[in-house]
C-alpha positions in Angstrom: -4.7 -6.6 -8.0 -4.5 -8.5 -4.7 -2.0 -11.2 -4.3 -3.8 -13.9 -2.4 -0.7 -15.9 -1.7 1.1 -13.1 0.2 -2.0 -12.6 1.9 -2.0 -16.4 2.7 1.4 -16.6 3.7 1.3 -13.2 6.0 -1.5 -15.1 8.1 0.5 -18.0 8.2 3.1 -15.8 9.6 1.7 -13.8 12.0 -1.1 -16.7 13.2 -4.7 -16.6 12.7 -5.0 -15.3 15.9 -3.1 -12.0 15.1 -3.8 -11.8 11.5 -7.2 -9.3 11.3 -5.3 -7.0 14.0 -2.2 -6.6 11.3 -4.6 -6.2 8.9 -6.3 -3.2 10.6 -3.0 -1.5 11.7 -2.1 -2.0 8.0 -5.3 -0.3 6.7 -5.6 2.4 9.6 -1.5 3.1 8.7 -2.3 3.5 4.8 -5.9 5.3 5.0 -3.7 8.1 7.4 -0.7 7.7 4.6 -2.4 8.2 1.4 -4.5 11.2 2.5 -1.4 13.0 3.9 -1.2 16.6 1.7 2.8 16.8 0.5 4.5 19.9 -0.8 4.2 19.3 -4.5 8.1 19.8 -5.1 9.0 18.0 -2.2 10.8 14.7 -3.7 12.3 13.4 -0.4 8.6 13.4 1.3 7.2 12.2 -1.8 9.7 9.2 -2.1 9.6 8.0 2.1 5.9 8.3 1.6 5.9 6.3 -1.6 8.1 4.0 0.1 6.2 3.3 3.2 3.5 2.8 1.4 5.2 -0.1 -1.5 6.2 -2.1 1.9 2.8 -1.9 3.4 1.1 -3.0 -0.2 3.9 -5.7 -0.6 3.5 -7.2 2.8 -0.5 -7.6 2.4 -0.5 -8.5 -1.4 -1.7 -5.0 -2.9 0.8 -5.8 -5.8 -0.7 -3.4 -8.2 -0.6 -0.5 -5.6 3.1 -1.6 -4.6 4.0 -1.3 -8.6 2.6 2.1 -8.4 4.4 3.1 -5.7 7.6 1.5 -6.6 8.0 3.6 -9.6 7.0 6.7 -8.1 9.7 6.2 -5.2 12.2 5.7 -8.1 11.1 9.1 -10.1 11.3 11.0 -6.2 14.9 9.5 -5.6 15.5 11.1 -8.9 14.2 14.4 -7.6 11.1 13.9 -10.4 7.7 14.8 -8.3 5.3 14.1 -11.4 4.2 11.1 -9.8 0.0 11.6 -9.5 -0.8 10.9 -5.6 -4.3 10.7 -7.0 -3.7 7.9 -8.8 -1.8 6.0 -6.2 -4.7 7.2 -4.0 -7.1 5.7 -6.2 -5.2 2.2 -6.4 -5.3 2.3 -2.7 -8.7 2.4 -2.4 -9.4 -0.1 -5.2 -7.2 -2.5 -3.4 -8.6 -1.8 0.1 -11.8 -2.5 -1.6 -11.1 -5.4 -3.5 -9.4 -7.0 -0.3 -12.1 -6.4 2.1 -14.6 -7.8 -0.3 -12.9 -11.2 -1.0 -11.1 -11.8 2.6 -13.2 -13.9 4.0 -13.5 -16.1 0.8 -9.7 -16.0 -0.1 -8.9 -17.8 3.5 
C-alpha cells in the first residue's frame, strides 16, 4: 500500500527539517481533493482531478492509490466517467491511515 522507499527518499529530498510540513500540505491538498463533488459526466474534471491526485500519491509512496488513479485518469482522457470516486476515496483514506500509523516507525 505505502511505498516506504519513496517516502524515504522524499525526506531525503526535501531534509528532515522540511519533511512533516510537505507531508501536511500533501495531506491537507488531498483530504480538500478527494472530497471535491464533480459533475458525474464531466471527464476533463474527473481526469485533472485524478491526475493531481496520482502525483500527490506517487510523490509520498501511496502506490496503491496512485494505481487507482492512474487508471481512472486514462478511462477520463477517454471521455469514460465510470471510474467510482468512492473507491479512490476509500484508498485515500486507507493510505492516509496506513501512513500516519507506521511514519514514525518507517524513518
Amino acid at each position: 500500500m505505502i511505498d516506504w522507499d519513496r517516502v524515504a527518499e522524499l525526506r531525503n529530498e526535501v531534509g528532515a527539517e522540511n519533511f512533516s510540513e510537505v507531508v501536511a500540505l500533501f495531506l491537507d491538498e488531498a483530504d480538500e481533493a478527494t472530497q471535491r463533488q464533480l459533475a458525474p459526466d464531466d471527464a476533463k474534471a474527473l481526469e485533472s482531478l485524478l491526475h493531481f491526485l496520482k502525483g500527490a500519491a506517487l510523490n509520498l509512496g501511496f502506490a496503491d492509490l496512485a494505481l487507482l488513479c492512474q487508471t481512472g485518469e486514462r478511462l477520463a482522457a477517454q471521455g469514460d466517467t465510470s471510474t467510482d470516486i468512492n473507491q479512490i476515496r476509500a484508498a485515500y483514506a486507507a493510505s492516509k491511515t496506513a501512513f500516519t500509523a507506521e511514519l514514525d516507525r518507517q524513518l
